[in-house]
Z-matrix of the N, CA and C atoms (Angstrom, degrees):
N
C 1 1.444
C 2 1.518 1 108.45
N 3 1.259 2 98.22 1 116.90
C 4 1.880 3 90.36 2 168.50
C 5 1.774 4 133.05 3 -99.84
N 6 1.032 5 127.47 4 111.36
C 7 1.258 6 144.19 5 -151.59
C 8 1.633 7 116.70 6 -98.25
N 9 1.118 8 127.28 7 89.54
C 10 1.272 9 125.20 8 -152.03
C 11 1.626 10 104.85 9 -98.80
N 12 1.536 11 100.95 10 134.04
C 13 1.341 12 109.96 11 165.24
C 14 1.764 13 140.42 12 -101.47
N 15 1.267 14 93.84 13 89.96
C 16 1.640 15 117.19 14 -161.97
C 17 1.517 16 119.19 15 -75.41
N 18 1.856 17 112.81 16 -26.62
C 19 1.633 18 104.51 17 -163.00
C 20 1.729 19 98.68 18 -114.86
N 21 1.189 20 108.19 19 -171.41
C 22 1.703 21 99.51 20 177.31
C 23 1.684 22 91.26 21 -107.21
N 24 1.325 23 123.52 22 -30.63
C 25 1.329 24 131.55 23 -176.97
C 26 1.646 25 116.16 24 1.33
N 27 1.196 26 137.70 25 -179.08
C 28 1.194 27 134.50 26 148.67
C 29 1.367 28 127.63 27 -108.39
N 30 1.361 29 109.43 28 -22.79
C 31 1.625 30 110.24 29 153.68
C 32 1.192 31 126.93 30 -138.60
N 33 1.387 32 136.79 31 -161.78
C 34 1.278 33 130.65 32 167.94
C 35 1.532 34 106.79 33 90.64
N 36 1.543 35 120.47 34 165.09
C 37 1.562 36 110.23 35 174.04
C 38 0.997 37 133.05 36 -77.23
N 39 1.363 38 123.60 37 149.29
C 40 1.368 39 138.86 38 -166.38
C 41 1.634 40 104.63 39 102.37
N 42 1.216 41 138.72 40 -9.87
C 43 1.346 42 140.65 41 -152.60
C 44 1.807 43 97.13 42 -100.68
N 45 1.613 44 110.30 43 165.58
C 46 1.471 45 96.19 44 161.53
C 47 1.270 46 125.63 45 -92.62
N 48 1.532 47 111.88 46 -5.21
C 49 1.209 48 112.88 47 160.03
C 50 1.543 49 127.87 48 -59.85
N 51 1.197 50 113.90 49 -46.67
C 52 1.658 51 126.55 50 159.97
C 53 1.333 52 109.50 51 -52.93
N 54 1.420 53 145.20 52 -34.34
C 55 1.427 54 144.54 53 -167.68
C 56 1.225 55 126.28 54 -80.13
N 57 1.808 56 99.23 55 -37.92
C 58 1.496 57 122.74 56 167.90
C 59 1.581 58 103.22 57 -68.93
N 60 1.169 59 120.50 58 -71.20
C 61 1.545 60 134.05 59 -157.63
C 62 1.773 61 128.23 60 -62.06
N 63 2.029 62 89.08 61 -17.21
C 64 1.090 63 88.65 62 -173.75
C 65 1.970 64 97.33 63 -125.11
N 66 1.492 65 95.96 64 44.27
C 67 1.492 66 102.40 65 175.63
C 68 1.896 67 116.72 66 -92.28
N 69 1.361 68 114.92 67 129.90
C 70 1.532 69 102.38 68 -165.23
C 71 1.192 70 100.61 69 -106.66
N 72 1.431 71 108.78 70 -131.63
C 73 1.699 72 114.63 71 166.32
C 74 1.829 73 139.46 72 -70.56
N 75 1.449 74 108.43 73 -23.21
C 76 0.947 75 125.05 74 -177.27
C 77 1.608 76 96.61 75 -90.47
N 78 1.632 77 106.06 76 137.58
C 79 1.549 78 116.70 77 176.66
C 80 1.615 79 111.32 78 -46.59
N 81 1.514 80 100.05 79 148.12
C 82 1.801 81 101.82 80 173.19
C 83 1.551 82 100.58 81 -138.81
N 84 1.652 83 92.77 82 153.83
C 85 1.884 84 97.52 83 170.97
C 86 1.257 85 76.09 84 -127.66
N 87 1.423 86 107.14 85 153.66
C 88 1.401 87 138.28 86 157.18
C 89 1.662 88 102.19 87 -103.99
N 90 1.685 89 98.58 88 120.38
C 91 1.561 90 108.75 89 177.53
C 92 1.546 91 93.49 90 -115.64
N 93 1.926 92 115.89 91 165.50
C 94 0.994 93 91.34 92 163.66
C 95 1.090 94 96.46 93 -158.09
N 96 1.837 95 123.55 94 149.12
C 97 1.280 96 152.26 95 173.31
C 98 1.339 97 136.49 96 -50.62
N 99 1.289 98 90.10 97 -30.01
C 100 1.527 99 126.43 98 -175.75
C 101 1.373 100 93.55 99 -102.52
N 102 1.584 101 99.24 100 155.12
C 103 1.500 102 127.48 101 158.20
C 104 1.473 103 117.87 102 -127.46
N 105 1.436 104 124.13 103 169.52
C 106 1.691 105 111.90 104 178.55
C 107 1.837 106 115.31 105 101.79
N 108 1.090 107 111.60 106 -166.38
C 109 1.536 108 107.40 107 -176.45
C 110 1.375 109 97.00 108 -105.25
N 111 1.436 110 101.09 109 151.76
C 112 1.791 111 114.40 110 -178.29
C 113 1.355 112 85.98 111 -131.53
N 114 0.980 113 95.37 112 162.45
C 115 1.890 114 126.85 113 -177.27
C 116 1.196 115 123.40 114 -131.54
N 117 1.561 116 109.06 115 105.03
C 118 1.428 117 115.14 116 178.75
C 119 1.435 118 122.31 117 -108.47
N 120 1.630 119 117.09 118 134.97
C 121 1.111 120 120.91 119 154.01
C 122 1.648 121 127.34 120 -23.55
N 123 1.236 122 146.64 121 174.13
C 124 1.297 123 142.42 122 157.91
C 125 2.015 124 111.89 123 -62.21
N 126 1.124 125 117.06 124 105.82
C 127 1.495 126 121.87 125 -174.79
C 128 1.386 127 104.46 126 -104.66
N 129 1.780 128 107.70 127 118.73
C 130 1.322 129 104.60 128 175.62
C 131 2.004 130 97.03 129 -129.37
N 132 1.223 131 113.15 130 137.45
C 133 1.175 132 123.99 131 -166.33
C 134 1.832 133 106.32 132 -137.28
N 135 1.598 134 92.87 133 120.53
C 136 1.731 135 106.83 134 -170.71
C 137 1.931 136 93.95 135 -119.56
N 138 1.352 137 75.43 136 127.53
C 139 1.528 138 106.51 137 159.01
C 140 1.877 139 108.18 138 63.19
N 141 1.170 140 102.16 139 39.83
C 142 1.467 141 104.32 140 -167.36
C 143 1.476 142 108.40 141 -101.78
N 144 0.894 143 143.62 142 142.72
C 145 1.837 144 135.50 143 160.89
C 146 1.709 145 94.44 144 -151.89
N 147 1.646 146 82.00 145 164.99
C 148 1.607 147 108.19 146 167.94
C 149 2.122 148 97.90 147 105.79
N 150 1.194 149 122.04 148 6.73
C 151 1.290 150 143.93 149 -158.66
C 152 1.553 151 109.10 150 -82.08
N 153 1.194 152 120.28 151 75.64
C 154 2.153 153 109.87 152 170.11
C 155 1.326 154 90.48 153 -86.93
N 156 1.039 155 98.94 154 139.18
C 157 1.802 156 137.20 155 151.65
C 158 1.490 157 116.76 156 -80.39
N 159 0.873 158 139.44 157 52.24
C 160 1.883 159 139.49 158 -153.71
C 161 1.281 160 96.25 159 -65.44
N 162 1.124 161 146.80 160 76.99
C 163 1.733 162 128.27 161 155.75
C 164 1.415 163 129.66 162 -63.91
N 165 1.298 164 106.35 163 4.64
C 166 1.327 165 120.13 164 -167.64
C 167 2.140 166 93.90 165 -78.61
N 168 1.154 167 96.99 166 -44.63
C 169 1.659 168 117.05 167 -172.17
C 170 2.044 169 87.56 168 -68.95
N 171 0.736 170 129.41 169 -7.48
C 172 1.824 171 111.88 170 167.57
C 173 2.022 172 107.20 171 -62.16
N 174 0.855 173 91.01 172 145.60
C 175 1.715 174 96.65 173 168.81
C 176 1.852 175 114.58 174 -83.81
N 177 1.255 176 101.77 175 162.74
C 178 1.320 177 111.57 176 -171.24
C 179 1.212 178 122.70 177 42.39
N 180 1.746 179 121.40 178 -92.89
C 181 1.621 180 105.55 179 -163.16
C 182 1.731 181 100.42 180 -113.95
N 183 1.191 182 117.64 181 10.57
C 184 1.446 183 127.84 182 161.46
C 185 1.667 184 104.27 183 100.31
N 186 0.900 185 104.50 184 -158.82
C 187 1.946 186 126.94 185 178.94
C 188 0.925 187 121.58 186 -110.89
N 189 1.853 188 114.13 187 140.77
C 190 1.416 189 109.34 188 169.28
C 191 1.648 190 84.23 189 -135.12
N 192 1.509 191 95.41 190 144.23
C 193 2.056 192 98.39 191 160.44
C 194 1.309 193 101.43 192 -105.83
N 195 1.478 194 103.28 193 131.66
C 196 1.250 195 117.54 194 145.85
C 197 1.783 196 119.45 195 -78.77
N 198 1.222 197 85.92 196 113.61
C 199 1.838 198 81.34 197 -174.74
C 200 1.478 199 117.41 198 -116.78
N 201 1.269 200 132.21 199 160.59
C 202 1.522 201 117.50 200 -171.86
C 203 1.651 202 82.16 201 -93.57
N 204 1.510 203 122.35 202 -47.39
C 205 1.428 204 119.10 203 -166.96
C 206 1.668 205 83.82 204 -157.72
N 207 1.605 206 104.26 205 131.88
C 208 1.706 207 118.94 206 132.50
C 209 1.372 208 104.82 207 -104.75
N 210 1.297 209 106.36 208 154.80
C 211 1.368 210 122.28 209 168.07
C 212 1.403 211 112.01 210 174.51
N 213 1.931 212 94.25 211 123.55
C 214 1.138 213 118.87 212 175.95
C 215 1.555 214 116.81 213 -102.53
N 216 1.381 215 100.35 214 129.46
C 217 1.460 216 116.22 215 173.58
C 218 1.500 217 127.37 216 -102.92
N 219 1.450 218 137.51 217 130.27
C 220 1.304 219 118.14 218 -178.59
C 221 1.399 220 120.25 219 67.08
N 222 1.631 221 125.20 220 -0.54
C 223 1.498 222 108.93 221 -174.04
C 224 1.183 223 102.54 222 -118.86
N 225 1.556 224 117.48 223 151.21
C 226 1.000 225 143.18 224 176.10
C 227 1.163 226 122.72 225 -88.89
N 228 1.428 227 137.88 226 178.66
C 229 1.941 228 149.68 227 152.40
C 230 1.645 229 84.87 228 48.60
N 231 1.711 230 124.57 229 72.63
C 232 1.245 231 112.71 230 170.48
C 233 1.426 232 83.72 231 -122.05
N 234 1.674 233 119.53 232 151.95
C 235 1.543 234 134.79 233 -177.29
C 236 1.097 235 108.90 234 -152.86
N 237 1.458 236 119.12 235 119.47
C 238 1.658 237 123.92 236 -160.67
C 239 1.554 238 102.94 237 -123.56
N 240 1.486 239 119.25 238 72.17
C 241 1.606 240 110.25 239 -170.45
C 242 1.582 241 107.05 240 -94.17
N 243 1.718 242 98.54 241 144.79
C 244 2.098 243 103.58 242 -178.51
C 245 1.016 244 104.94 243 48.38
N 246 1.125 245 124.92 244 64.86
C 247 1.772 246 116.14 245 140.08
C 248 1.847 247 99.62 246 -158.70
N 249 1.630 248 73.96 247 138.99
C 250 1.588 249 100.76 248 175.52
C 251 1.646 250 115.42 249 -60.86
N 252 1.211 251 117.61 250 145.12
C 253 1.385 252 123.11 251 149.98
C 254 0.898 253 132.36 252 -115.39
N 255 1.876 254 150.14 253 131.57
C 256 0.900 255 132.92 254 -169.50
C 257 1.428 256 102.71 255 -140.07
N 258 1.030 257 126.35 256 161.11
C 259 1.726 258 146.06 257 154.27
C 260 1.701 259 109.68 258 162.20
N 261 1.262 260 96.77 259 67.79
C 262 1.688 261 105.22 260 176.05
C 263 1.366 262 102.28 261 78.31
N 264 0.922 263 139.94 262 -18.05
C 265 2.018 264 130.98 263 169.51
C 266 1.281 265 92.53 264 177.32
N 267 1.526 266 111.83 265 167.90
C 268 1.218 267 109.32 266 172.60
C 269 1.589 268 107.64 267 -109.96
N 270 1.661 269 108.73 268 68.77
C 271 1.234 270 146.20 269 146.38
C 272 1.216 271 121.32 270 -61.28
N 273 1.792 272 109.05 271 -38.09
C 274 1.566 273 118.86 272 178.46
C 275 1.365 274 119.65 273 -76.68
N 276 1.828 275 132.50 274 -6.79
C 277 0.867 276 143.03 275 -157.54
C 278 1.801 277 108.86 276 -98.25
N 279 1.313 278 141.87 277 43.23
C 280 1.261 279 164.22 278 -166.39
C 281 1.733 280 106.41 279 -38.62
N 282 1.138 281 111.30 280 108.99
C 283 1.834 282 104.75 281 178.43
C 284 1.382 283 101.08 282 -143.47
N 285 1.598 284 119.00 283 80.39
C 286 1.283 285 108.63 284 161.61
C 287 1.692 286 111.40 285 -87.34
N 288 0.960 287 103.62 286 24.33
C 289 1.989 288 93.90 287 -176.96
C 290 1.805 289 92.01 288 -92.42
N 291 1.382 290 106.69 289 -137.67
C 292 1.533 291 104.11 290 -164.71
C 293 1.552 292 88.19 291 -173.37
N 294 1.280 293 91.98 292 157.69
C 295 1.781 294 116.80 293 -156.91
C 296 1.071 295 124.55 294 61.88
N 297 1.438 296 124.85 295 25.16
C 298 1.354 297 126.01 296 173.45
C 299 1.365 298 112.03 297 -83.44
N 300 1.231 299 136.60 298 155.43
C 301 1.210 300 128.87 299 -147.13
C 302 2.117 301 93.43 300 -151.59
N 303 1.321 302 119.83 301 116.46
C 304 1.284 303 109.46 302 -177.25
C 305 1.470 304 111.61 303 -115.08
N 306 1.544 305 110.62 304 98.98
C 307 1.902 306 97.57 305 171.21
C 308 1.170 307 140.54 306 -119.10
């Protein structure tokens, strides 16, 4: 399923907060429309896999999230390619699950 991220918003659809949060069983890529920094709420995600993050698909100079907290728990087949993270290190970026893959 591909799940596109269109607004800068912080929630609601089209957002990456909505893309992450509302991912089920069936595989998802997060593409996105946008370029620039997005701003996320604190995102915590249980038991989820099958999840790309494509930042490569941002226009011009790509993506960075500002995030207060991601963090994945329990999920598997997660792949987060070209995109920045920021909030003082990417200390804030939490992956105790396994098969996550960061490039």
């Amino acid at each position: 399923m591909d799940n596109r991220t269109i607004i800068y918003e912080l929630t609601g659809p089209g957002t990456f907060y909505d893309a992450l949060t509302t991912a089920g069983d069936t595989p998802r890529t997060i593409v996105f429309d946008i370029s620039g920094e997005i701003t996320t709420p604190q995102i915590i995600l249980k038991n989820k896999s099958n999840i790309t993050i494509a930042g490569q698909t941002a226009p011009g100079d790509g993506v960075t999230i500002l995030s207060n907290n991601i963090r994945f728990y329990d999920c598997s087949d997660i792949i987060i390619r070209y995109a920045n993270e920021e909030r003082g290190a990417i200390g804030s970026l939490r992956i105790p699950g396994r098969w996550i893959r960061l490039e």
